[in-house]
C-alpha positions, 0 to 999 in steps of 0.5 A: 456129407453131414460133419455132426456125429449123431448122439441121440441115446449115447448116454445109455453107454457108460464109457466114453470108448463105447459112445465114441465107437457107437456115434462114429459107427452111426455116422459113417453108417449114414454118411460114408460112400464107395469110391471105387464106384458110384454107390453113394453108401456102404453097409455095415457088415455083420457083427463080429465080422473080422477086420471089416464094418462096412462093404459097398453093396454094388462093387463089394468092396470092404472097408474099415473104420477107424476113429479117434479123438485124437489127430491121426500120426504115423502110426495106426493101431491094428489087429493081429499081426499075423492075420494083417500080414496074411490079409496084405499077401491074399489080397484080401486087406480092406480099405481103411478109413480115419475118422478124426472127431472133435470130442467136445462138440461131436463133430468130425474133423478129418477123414482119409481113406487108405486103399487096400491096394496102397498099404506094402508089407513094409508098412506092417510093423510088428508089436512086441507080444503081450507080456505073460501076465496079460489076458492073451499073453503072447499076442502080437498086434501090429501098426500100419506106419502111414509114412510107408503109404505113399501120400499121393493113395492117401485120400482126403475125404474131409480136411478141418471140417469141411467135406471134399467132394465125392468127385475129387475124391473118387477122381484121386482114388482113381489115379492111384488104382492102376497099382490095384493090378499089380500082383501083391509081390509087384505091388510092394516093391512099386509102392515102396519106390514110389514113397521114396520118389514122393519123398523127394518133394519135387515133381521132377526128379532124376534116376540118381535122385533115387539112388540115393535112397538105395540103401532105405529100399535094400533094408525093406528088401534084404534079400534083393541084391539087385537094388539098382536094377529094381528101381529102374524097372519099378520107375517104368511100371510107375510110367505104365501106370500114368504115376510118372513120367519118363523125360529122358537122359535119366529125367522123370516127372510125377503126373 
């Protein structure tokens, strides 16, 4: 995997969005693969098509682009609320892919895929509406908070410059995808145990260790009055999924 980003002809573009946009859309072009399976490219989709530029021409699957200068940080600006939500509850979200370059020397620094599947309803946020004197007064964009992702289906895919290799990266995309079975409504509440359980920072923990984040889990979900009941059950279809494991007398282990 090439790091440079390609800039031959860039100056025909007169602003520095433009060229940035061309040059990593260039690159990913020519650099990204698929790592659901073997396909070692994707292709760019049609123009104007929403909320996806590139898809695997052997599984299908869509992926999204996005890229700055800057290092990314909790937040991820996204497109319309509403359609982002409507994307999350149909299945249908692509993968996103973070694309941090240096703008200096055009070379890309960091990039991390976030699986369709590892993004929860709660890591939506909304954005307040355009004001009335704006263009498209009254829209609502939203954000996509990373600290809602568990960081385990956060996967590097080049850390300061240097590229993982495709089967490491594939290997950790796959210790993730069981939570790809789940039904979306499963999935939410799964995923959002499974934050707080990373959140603990330790490999074994104990089920009180998750009770203690109770009322963080009973804001996401307002209208369960069972908290205590879904974190068991949740902790044992991260055991089914190979995520944890269970030790007994209340104990478990991250695998």
């Amino acid at each position: 995997m090439d790091t440079a980003l390609p800039i031959e002809n860039l100056e025909r573009y007169h602003s520095a969005s433009q060229r940035a946009r061309v040059a990593t859309e260039a690159w990913a072009s020519a650099n990204l693969y698929c790592v659901n399976c073997d396909s070692p490219r994707l292709e760019p989709t049609p123009a104007n098509f929403h909320a996806t530029d590139f898809h695997c021409p052997k599984c299908r699957d869509p992926f999204q682009l996005k890229g700055q200068s800057k290092p990314f940080g909790n937040r991820i600006v996204d497109s319309a609320y509403s359609k982002m939500m409507a994307a999350i509850i149909s299945d249908r979200a692509p993968h996103f892919v973070l694309l941090h370059y240096a703008p200096d020397r055009w070379r890309v620094l960091n990039l991390l895929l976030i699986p369709h599947f590892a993004i929860p309803k709660s890591a939506i946020e909304k954005r307040k509406p355009l004001s009335d004197t704006a263009r498209r007064a009254g829209w609502i964009g939203c954000n996509i908070v990373l600290t809602s992702v568990p960081d385990i289906a956060r996967v590097p895919i080049i850390v300061n410059g240097v590229a993982e290799k495709p089967s490491d990266v594939r290997r950790r995309f796959r210790h993730v995808r069981p939570l790809a079975e789940l039904t979306v409504e499963e999935r939410g509440w799964t995923l959002d145990v499974l934050t707080v359980v990373r959140s603990l920072r330790r490999t074994q923990f104990a089920l009180d260790d998750v009770y203690a984040r109770e009322d963080k889990l009973s804001r996401l979900h307002p209208d369960n009055r069972h908290v205590r009941d879904k974190i068991r059950q949740q902790l044992q279809v991260l055991r089914d999924k190979g995520l944890v494991e269970f030790l007994g007398r209340g104990s478990y282990r991250l695998r």
